[in-house]
N, C-alpha and C positions, 0 to 999 in steps of 0.2 A: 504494500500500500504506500502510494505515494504521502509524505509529510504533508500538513496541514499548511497551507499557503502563508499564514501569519509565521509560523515559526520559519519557512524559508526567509521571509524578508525578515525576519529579526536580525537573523544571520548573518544576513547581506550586509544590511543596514552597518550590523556591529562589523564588519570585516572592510565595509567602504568607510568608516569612521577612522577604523585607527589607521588605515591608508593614508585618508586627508589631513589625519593629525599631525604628519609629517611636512607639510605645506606648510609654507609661510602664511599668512593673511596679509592682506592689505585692502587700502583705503581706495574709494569711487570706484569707476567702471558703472555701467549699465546694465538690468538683466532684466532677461524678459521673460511673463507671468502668462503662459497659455489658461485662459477660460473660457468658458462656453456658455457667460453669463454676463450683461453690460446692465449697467446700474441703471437703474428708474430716473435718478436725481441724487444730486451732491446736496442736498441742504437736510447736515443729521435730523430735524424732527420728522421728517416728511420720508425720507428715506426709506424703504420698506424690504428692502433685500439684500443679502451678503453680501453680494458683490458692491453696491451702495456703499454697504459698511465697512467692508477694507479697503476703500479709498479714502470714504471722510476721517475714519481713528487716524490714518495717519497727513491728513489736511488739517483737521483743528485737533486742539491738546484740549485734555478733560483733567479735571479736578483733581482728583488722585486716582491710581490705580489698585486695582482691587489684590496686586502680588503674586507670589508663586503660588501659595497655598490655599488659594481661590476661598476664602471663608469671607463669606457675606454677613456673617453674626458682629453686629458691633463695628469695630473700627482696629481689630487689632490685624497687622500684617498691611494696611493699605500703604502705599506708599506715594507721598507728595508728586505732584508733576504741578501743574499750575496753582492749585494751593501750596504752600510752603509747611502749613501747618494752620489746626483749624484747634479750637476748644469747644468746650461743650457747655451749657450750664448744667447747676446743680440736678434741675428736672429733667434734662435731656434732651427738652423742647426747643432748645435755642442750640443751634451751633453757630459757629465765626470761624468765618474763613478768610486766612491771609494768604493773597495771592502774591503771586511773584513782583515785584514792581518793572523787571528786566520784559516780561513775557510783551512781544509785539503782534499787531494784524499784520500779515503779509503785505499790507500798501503803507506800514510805518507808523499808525496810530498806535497805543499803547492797550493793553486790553486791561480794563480797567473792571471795576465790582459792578456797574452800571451793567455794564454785557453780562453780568450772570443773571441780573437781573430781568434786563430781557430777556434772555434765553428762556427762563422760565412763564414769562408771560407769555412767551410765543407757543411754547410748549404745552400750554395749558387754555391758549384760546380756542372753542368747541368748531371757530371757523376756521382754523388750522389741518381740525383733526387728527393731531399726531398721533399714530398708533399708540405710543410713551405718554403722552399727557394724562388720559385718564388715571393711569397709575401714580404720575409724578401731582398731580391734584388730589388725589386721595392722602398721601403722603405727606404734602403741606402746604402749609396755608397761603405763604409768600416768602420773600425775600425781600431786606431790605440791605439798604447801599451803607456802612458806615462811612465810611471815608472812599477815596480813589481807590482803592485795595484792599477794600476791608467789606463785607459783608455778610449777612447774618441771616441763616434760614430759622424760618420759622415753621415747626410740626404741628401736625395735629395731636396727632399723638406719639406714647415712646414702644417702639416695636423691634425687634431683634435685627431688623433688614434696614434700619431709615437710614444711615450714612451711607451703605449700597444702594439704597435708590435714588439718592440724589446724586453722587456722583459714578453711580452705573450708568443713568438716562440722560440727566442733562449735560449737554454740551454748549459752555460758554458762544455767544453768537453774539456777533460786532452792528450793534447797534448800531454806529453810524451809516453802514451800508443798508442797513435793513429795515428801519424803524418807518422809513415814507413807502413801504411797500405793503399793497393791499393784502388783507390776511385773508381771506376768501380765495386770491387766487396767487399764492404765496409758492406755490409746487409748480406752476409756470413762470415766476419771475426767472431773469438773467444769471442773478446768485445762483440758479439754482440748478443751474449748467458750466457756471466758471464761478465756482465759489472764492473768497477769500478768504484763508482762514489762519492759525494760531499755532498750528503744528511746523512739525520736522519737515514734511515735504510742498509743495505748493504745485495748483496744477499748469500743466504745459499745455494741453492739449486733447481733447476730448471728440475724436470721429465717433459717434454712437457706432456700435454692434460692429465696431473694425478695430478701434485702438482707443487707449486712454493712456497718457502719458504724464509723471510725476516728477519732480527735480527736487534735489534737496536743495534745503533752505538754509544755506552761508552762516547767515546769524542768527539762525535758533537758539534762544535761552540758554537752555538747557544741552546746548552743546550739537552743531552737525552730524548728520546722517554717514553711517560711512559708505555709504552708495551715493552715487553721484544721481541718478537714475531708475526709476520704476519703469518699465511698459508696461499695460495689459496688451495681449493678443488677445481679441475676441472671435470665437470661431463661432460656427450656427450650432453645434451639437459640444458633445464632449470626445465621441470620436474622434473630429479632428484635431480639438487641443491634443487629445493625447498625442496623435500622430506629429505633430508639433512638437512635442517633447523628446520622443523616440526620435526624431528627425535631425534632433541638436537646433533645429527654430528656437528653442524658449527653454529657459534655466528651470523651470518652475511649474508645476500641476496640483494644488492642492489634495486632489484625491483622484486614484488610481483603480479601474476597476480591477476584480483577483487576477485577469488574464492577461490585463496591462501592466499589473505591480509585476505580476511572475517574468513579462517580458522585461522591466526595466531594469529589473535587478539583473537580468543578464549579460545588460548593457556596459561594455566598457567606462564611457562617459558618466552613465548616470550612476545615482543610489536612490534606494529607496528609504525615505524616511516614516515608518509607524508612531502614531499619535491618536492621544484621547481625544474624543468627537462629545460636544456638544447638542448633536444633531440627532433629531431621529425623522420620520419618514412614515406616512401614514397616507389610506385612501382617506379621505374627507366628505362625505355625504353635506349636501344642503337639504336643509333641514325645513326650506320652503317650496316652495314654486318659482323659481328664477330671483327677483328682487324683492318681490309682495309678500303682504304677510298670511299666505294661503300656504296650508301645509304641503309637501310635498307630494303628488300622488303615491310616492312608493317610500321615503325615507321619513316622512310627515308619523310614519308608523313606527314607534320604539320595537316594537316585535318584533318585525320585519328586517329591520336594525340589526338585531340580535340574532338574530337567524341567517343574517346572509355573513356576520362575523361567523359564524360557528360551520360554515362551509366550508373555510380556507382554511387548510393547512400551511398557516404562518411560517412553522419553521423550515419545512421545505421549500417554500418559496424562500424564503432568506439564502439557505444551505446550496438552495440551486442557482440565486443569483450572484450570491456574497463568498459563495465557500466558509472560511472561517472567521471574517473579514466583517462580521456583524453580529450581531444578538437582536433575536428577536425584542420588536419593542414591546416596552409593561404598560404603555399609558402614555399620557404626555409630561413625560419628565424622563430624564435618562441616570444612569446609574451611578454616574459624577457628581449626582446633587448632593446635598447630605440628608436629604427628606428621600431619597429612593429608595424604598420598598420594596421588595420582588416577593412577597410575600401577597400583595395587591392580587384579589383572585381574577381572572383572566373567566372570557367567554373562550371554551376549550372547542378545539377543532373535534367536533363529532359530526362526520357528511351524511350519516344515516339519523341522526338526531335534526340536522337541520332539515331533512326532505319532509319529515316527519310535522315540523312545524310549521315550512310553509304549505302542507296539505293544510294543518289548523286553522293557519291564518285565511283557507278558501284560495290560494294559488294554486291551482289544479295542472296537472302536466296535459298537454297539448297535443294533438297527433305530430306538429312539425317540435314536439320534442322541447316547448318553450312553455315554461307555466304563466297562465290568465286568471284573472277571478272577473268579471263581470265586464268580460268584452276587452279588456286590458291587457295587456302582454305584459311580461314579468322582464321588461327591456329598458336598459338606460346607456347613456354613452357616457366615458370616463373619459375626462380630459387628460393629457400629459404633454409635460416640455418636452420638445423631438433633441433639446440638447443633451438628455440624458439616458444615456445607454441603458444606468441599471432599473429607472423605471420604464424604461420601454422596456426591456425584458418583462421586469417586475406585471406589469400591462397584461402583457399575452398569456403569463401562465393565470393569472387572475382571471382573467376572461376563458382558459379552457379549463379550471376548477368551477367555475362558475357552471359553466356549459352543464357539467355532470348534475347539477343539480337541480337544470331545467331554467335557468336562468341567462338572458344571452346581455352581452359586455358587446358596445361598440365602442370602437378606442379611436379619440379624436388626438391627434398629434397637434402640437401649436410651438409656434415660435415663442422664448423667454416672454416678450414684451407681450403677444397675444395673448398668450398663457396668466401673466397676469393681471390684465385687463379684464379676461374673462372673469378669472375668480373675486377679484376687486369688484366688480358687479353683480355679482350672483348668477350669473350667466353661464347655469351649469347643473349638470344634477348628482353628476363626483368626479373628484381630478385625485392624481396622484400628487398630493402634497407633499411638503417638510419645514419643517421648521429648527432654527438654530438657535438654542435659548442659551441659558447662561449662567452661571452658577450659582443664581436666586432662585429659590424656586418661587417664589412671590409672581416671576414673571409668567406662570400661570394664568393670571390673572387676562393678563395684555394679550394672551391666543383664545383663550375658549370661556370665558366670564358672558355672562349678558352684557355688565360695560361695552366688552369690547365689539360690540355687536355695531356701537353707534350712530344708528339711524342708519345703519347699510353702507356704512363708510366704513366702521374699522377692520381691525385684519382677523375678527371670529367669522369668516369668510361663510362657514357653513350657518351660520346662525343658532348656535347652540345655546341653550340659558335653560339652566336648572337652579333654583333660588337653594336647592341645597347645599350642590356646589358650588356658588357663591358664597354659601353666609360660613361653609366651613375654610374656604381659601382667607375670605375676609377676617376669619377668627383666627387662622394658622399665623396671618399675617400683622394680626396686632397682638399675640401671643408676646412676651416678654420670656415666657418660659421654654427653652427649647426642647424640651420633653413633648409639654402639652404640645404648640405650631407641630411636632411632626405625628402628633395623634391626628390632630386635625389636617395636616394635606394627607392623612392615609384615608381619613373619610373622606373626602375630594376626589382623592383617585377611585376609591372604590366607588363614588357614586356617577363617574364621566363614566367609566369602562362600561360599566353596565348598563349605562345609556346609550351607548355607541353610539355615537354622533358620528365619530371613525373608526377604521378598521386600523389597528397599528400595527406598523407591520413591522420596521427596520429603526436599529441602533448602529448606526456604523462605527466599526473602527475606522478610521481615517488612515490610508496610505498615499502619502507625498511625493512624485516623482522630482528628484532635485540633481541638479547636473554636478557632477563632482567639482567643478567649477567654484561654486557657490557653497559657503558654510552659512548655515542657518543656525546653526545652537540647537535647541532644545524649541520645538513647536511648542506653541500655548494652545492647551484642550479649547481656551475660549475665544479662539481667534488665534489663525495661526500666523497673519498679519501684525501683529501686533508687536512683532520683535523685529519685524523690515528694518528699523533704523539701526539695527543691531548685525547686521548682515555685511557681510564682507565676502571681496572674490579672492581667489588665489591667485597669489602672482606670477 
């Protein structure tokens, strides 16, 4: 029997390390980042996808960093970046933040306590609809300016997560440029295609769905980049990034699928790098009738729900797509939280149980083999991005498990930006989602809450709200005790799963095709962007 795919690239990985450890390092050069994803929009509140978000973290600087040992309880391990250092009061309600006085806007203004202050107005105006606002208004009240460098948020109340959720979501934003621009239509201003911002790098250049191009920034605060140089490559699928990669085109692939990692590791030039994933990967049922608020003909039914999860044999779909390269997912949270559970009881694959129940439910099998209840056909089409191989795999074997149980899967492919225009609409009746969350589990809240529902703007795309899971998320999350918050997100999980709003299907390990070229260090689970400034070539 051939070894498990993760253990050959550990191997690799370790035997291409201490290779490169022999290398000098040095400073600038350019390297270029094959993706298969071009960003919606550079302006952080509005921003709605990864690939967004590893541009703007390293275009604007945020507050502090949440550190290696990703604990969002408190404040212990964060480490300064544009605050210098913050205090708290005796209640906990008031923190102070002292910003850098050095920190500049890329056109030479000064970023001042003013701009956190907007930041957070913008972030929390309903005509904005930041995905992050609801969350960051729950959280608190306001911010006020003490001086040029100095200012003071104000909580509602004291929760184990509130210095992570202010400086996890807000990101300081330059008033001057911003403040005469209308807030309704804030996601189509100029900013928000050449932003200006407060970080390491600044942008060059920006071809939508071709190139997007970064430079570092000479006199950053806190000391230059030692890359001279970011590209993206943006290709239409992930195929061809990878072949991108394999090609020697681009230093860089964030994630590899098992047939491409096992090819890269073979590869002279490249390594392969393994890394914790933030991510997990789930179908997404809408839970109405396109935007309206009329039930779903077929998903409108929790039954129904529950019965088409308990058709899929989740871990064979994972093992046939991933190899060993993921874990099934438990829910929406991944196993790097400190609230994850795996104890969370799951809707269990039994295909003879579920034929069973939608005969219950009156879906009766068909002569063409497709079960109907009252003239109806037991038929929907499942959206997916064509730039990703492993849900389009993922796609077809779902649609011929399906098949067996009288059920038929049309599979609509779409380009990134179509893909999510649709789902940002409701314009759909299941797509192959994922979502990249973060070491809070609070962020719960901001994917599947009724909040996040927001009059059909925010990003609970399917339109999920169960006031149970709300009021135990909301209770986990003003829990001071972390015993009790993680009693409470486990009744949150158990009561989403059993709801099935989605089918969850994938937890990836994350595999990184990286040209031996390029030393990266040690990837961050939470962003594996987020150490670019830290990257050096060989010389």
């Amino acid at each position: 029997m051939r070894p498990p795919i993760l253990t050959v690239l550990a191997l690799a990985a370790l035997a291409a390390s201490a290779c490169g450890g022999e290398r000098t390092a040095g400073r600038g050069g350019t390297i270029v980042v094959a993706s298969a994803a071009d960003p919606d929009n550079l302006l952080p509140p509005v921003a709605r996808t990864v690939a967004s978000k590893e541009v703007t973290d390293l275009i604007f600087d945020r507050l502090a960093d949440i550190g290696p040992a990703l604990n969002t309880v408190g404040d212990a391990g964060f480490e300064p970046r544009l605050a210098t250092s913050w205090s708290w009061s005796h209640d906990s309600l008031q923190l102070t933040l002292h910003l850098d006085p050095r920190a500049r806007w890329q056109d030479g203004k000064p970023v001042r306590a003013a701009d956190v202050r907007f930041a957070f107005s913008l972030y929390t105006d309903p005509k904005v609809a930041a995905p992050d606002g609801p969350e960051l208004a729950r959280a608190i009240d306001s911010i006020s300016v003490n001086d040029s460098v100095t200012c003071t948020a104000w909580f509602h109340r004291r929760t184990p997560e509130q210095f992570f959720t202010l400086v996890g979501t807000l990101v300081p934003l330059p008033e001057h440029l911003l403040a005469g621009v209308s807030r309704d239509s804030i996601r189509e201003a100029p900013f928000a295609r050449n932003p200006i911002g407060d970080g390491p790098f600044r942008l060059v250049k920006w071809d939508p769905k071709v190139r997007l191009e970064i430079a570092a920034v000479d006199s950053f605060y806190r000391g230059r980049p030692k890359l001279d140089r970011v590209v993206w490559s943006i290709a239409p699928e992930m195929q061809t990034a990878t072949q991108k990669l394999l090609a020697g085109e681009a230093d860089f692939l964030e994630a590899l699928t098992p047939p491409a990692a096992a090819e890269a590791a073979k590869r002279p030039a490249l390594r392969v790098e393994p890394y914790s994933s933030f991510d997990y990967g789930f179908v997404r049922f809408n839970l109405h009738a396109g935007s309206s608020t009329r039930p779903h003909p077929l998903f409108g039914d929790r039954a129904l729900r529950r019965a088409l999860t308990e058709a899929l044999d989740r871990r064979l779909l994972v093992r046939s797509v991933f190899d060993t390269l993921a874990h099934v997912a438990l829910g929406p949270f991944v196993r790097a939280q400190w609230t994850s559970d795996t104890t969370v009881g799951e809707i269990a694959f039994d295909r003879a149980a579920a034929a069973r129940a939608l005969d219950s439910l009156g879906w009766r099998m068909g002569k063409d083999s497709v079960r109907a209840k009252n003239g109806h056909r037991l038929e929907f089409t499942l959206l997916r991005p064509s730039s990703s191989k492993s849900r389009e795999l993922l796609a077809v074997l779902i649609q011929e498990q399906f098949r067996q149980v009288g059920v038929k899967v049309n599979i609509e492919p779409l380009d990134f930006s179509a893909f999510v225009a649709r789902a940002s609409t409701r314009d759909f009746d299941a797509i192959m989602d994922g979502i990249h969350t973060g070491p809070n589990p609070s962020g719960v809240r901001g994917s599947w809450s009724t909040g996040a529902i927001a009059g059909g703007k925010g990003p609970n795309w399917g339109d999920y709200s169960d006031p149970h899971f709300d009021a135990e998320v909301d209770s986990a999350s003003a829990s001071t005790d972390v015993a009790a918050a993680r009693a409470h997100y486990r009744a949150a999980y158990q009561t989403i799963v059993d709801d099935a709003p989605a089918i969850w299907l994938f937890e990836p390990v994350a595999v990184a095709g990286v040209s031996k070229r390029l030393n990266v260090g040690k990837l961050r689970a939470d962003g594996w962007w987020l150490t670019v400034p830290l990257w050096t070539l060989n010389r």
